[in-house]
C-alpha positions in Angstrom: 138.7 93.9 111.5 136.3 94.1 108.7 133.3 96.6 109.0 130.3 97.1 106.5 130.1 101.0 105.5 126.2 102.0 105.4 127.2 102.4 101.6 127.5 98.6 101.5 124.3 97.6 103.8 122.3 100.4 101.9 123.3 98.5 98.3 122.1 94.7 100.1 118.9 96.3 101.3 118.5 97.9 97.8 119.1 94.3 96.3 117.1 92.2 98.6 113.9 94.6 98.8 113.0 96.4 95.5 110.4 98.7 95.3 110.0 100.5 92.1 107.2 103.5 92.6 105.9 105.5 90.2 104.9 109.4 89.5 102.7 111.2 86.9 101.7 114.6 86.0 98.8 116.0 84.3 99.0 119.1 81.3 97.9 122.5 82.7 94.4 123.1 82.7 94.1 126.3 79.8 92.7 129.4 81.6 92.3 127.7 85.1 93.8 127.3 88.3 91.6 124.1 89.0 93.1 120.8 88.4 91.0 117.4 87.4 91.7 113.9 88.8 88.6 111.4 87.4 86.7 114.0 87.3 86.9 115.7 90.3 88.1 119.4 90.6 90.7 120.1 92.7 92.2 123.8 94.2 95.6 124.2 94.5 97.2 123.0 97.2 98.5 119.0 98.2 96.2 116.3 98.8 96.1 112.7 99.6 93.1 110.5 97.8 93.0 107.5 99.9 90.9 105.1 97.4 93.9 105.0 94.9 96.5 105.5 96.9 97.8 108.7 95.7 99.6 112.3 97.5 99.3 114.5 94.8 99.6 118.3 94.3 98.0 120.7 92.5 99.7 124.0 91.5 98.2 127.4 90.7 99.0 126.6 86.8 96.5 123.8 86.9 99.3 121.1 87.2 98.5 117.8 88.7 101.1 115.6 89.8 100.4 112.9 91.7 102.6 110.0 92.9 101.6 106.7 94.2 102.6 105.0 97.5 102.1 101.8 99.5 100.4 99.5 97.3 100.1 101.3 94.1 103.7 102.6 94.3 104.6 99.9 91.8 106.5 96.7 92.1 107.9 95.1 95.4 109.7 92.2 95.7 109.5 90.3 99.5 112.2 87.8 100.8 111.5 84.0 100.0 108.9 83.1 103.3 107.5 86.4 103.6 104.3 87.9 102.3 102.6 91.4 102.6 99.6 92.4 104.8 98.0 95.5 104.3 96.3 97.6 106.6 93.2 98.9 107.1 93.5 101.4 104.8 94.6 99.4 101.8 97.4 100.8 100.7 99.9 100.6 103.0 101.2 97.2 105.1 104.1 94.7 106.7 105.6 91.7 105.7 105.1 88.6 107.7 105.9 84.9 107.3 104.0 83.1 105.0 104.0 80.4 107.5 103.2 82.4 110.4 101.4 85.6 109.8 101.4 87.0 113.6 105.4 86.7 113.0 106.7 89.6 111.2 108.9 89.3 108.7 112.6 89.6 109.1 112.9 92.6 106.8 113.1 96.7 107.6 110.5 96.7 104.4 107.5 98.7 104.7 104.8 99.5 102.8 103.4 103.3 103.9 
């Protein structure tokens, strides 16, 4: 009897749906606590700024790091016959068939 380990169906899912995401970080802001995202001053503490897509946090050294998700986490690759909607927010979303969009797609992938 042959079973799959998780190992194994963790290293297909990893093959068939890539999603690379991405992460950046700003320099401390000399003699403030305050960070600065477009110009816009932030307090420390963890935020989410919904028109790009972004959690970020802001620590008491005036370090901004910020990472991306749905959408703007990076690059995604779907399964041939599937394409992604997004939601109402814009960011995040499903796959569906491209021939069928009220069918969703027959993939765990999910953009939030």
């Amino acid at each position: 009897m042959n079973r799959k380990t998780p190992l194994q169906l963790l290293v297909v899912l990893v093959v068939l749906h890539r999603v690379e995401s991405y992460c950046f970080a700003s320099a401390p802001t000399a003699g403030s606590n305050v960070c600065e995202y477009k110009g816009v001053q932030y307090k420390p503490g963890s935020f989410r700024i919904k028109e790009d897509c972004v959690d970020c946090t802001c620590s008491s050294a005036g370090v901004l790091s910020c990472c991306a998700y749905g959408i703007h986490a990076g690059v995604f690759q779907l399964p041939s016959g599937c394409k992604m909607r997004l939601h109402e927010d814009g960011c995040t979303g499903h796959a569906v068939r491209t021939n069928d969009e009220t069918q969703p797609c027959d993939t765990p992938f999910v953009l939030g």
